[in-house]
C-alpha positions as CSV (number, residue, x, y, z in Angstrom):
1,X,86.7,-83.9,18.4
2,X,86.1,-82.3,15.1
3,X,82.5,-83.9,14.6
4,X,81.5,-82.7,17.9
5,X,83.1,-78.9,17.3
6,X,80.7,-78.9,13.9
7,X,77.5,-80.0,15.6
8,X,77.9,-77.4,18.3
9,X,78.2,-74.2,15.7
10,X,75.1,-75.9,13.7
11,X,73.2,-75.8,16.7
12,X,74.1,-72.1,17.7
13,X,73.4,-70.7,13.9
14,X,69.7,-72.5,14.4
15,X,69.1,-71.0,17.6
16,X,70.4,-67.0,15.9
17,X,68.1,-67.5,12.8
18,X,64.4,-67.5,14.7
19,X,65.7,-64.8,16.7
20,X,66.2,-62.4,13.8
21,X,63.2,-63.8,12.0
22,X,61.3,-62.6,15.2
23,X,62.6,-59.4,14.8
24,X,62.1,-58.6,11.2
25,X,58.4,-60.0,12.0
26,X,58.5,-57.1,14.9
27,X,59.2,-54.4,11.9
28,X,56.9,-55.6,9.2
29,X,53.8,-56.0,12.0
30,X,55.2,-51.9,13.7
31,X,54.9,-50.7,10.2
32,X,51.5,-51.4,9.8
33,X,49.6,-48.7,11.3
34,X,51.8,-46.2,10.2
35,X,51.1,-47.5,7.0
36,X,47.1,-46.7,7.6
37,X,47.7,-43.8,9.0
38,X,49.2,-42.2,6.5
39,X,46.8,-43.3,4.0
40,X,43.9,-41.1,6.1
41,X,45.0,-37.9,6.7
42,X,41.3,-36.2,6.5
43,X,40.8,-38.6,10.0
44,X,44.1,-36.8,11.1
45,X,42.9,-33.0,10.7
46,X,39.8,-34.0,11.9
47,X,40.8,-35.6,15.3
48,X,38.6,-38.8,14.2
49,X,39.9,-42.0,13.9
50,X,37.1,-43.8,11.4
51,X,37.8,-47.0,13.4
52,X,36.7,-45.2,16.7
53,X,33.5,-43.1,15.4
54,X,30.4,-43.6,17.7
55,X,27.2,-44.6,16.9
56,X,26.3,-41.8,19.3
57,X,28.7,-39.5,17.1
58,X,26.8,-40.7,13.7
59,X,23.7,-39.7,15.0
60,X,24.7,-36.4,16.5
61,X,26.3,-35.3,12.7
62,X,22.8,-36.3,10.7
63,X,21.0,-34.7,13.2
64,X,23.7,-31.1,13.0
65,X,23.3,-31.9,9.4
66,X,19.8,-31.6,9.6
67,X,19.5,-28.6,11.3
68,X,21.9,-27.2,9.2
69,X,19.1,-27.9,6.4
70,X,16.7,-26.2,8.1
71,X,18.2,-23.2,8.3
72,X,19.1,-22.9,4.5
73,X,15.5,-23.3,3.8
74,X,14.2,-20.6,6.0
75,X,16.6,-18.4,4.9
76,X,15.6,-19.2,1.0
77,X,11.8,-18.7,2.2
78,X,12.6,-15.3,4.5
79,X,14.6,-13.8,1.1
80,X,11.7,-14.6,-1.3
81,X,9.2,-12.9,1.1
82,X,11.2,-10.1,1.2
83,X,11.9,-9.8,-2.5
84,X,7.8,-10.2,-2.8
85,X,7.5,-7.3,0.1
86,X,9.8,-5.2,-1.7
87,X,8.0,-5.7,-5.2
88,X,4.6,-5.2,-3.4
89,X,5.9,-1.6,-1.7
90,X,7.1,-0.1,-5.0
91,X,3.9,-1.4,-6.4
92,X,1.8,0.6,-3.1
93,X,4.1,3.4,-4.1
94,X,3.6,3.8,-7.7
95,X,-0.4,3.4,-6.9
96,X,-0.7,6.3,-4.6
97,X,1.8,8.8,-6.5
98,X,-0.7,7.7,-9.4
99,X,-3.9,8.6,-7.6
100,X,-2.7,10.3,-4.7
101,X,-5.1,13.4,-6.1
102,X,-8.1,11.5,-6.3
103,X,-9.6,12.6,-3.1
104,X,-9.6,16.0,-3.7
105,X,-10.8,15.2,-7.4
106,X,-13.7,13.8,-5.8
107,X,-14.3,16.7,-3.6
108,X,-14.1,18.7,-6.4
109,X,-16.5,17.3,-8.5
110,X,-19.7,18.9,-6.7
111,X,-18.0,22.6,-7.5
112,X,-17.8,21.6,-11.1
113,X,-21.4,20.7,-11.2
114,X,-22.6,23.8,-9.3
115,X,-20.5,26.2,-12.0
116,X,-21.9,23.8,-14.8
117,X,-25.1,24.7,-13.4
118,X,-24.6,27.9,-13.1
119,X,-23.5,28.6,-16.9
120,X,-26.9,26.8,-17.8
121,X,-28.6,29.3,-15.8
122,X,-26.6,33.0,-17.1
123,X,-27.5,30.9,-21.0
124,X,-31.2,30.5,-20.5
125,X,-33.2,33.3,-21.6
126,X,-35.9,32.2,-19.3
127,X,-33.0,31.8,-16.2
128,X,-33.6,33.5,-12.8
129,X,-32.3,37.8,-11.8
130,X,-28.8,38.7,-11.5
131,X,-29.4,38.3,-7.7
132,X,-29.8,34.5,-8.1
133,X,-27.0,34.3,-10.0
134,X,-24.6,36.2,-7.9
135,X,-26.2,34.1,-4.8
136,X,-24.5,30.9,-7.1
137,X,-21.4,32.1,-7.8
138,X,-20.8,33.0,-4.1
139,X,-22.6,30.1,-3.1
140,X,-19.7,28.5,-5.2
141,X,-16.6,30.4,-4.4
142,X,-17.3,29.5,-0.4
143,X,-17.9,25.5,-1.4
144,X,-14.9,25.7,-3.2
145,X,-12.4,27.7,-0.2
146,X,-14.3,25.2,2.3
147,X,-13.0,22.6,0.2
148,X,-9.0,24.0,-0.6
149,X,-9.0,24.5,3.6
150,X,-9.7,21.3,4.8
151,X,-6.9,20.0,2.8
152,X,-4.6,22.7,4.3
153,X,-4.7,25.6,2.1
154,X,-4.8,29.2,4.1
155,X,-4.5,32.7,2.8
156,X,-1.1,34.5,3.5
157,X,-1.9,37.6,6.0
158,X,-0.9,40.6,3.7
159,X,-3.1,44.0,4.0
160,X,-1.8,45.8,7.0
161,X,1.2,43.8,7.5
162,X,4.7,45.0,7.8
163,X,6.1,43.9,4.4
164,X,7.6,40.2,5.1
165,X,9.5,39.0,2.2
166,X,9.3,35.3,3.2
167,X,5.6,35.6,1.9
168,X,5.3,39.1,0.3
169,X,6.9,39.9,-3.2
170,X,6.3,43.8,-3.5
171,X,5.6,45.0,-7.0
172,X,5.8,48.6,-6.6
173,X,5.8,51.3,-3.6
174,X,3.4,53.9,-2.5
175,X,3.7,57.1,-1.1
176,X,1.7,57.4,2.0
177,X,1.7,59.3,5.4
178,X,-1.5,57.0,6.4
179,X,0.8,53.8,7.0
180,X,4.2,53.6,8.4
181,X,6.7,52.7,5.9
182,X,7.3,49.5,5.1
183,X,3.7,48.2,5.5
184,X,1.4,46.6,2.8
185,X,-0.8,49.1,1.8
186,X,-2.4,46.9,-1.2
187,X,-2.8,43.4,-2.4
188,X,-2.8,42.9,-5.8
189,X,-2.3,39.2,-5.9
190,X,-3.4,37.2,-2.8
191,X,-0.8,34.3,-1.3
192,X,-1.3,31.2,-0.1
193,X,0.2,28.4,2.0
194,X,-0.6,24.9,2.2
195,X,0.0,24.0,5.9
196,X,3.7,25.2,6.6
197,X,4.6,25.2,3.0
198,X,4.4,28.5,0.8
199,X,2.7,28.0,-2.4
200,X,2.2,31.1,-4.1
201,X,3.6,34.6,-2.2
202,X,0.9,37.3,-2.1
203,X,1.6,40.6,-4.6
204,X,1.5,43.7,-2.3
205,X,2.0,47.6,-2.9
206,X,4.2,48.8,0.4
207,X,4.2,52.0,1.7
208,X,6.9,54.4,1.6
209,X,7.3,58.2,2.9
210,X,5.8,60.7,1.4
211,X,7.5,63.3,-1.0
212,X,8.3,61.0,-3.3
213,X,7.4,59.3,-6.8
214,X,5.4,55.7,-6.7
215,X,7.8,53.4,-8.3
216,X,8.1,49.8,-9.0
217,X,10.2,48.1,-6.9
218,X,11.3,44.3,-6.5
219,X,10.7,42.7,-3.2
220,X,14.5,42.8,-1.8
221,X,14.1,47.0,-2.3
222,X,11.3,46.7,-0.6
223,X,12.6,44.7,2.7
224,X,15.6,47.3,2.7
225,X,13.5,50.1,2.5
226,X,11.5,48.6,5.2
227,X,14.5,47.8,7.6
């Protein structure tokens, strides 16, 4: 009875053992892939598993990758050409502040001649009447005002205007009952404008009423006076 008792529980502890051998084979082969994941956690944040990656995906990354390239290089060629543009404006710039006379130099080369001319002419002993030479110089002064006016320049309207003192600058008053007060009864000095722009303010004498002395008088006297 014995014997067979001892053969029984030797057969039982044969038939437990494979059981748990199975099982720790169950944990060592469930550990695994945790294992590998863990060692990839780029694949993680990514949401790609390097196992599972498409051909189709490949492609579609070289391709983004590509484009990506392409963009980089215009944008290195557009900010050259810009840096180039910007070099070649200031360059422009710097040309025509340096010449930006040089067309009314030309055009002012012909008066020059004319009054070199004319100096030749009042120096010769053998030269031409007064007449002549007064025809020159007038000849002269209108090529020159032709010239100043087609590049803007205009007298400023003084004689016989109520003293303005945006454009006049009154040297000194007059006594006068044959202009109102306040008017421009002389020019000393003419004004001039170029286009909108005041370049020189004319000199004028303005009237004031009679009974008194002619004084000098600064232009702000002057407007008073006239208001």
């Amino acid at each position: 009875m014995s014997n067979e008792t001892e053969n029984e529980e030797l057969d039982e502890a044969e038939e437990v053992a494979p059981e748990a051998q199975t099982e720790d084979e169950a944990m060592v082969d469930t550990g695994e892939p945790g294992a590998d994941a863990a060692e990839d956690p780029a694949a993680e944040e990514a949401g790609l598993n390097p196992e599972e990656v498409t051909i189709e995906q490949v492609k579609e990354l070289i391709e983004q990758a590509g484009k990506a390239q392409q963009f980089y290089d215009k944008w290195v060629r557009l900010t050259a050409d810009f840096d180039n543009y910007k070099k070649r404006a200031l360059r422009d710039k710097t040309e025509s502040l340096k010449y930006a006379n040089e067309a009314l130099i030309e055009r002012l080369l012909p008066v020059l001649d004319n009054f070199d001319a004319a100096l030749v002419a009042m120096n010769n002993d053998a030269g031409g009447s007064v007449d002549s030479l007064k025809m020159g110089v007038n000849m002269i002064s209108k090529q020159l005002r032709d010239l100043l006016t087609d590049f803007g320049l205009s007298e400023v309207e003084a004689l016989g205007q109520a003293f303005d003192h945006n454009f006049h600058e009154a040297v000194s008053q007059k006594a006068t009952d044959e202009a109102p007060e306040g008017q421009v009864v002389e020019q000393l000095r003419k004004g001039y404008k170029l286009k909108d722009r005041l370049v020189r303010a004319a000199s004028v004498v303005v009237a004031k009423a009679p009974g008194e002395e002619e004084t000098e008088t600064t232009g702000e006297d002057a407007a008073s006076e006239s208001e």
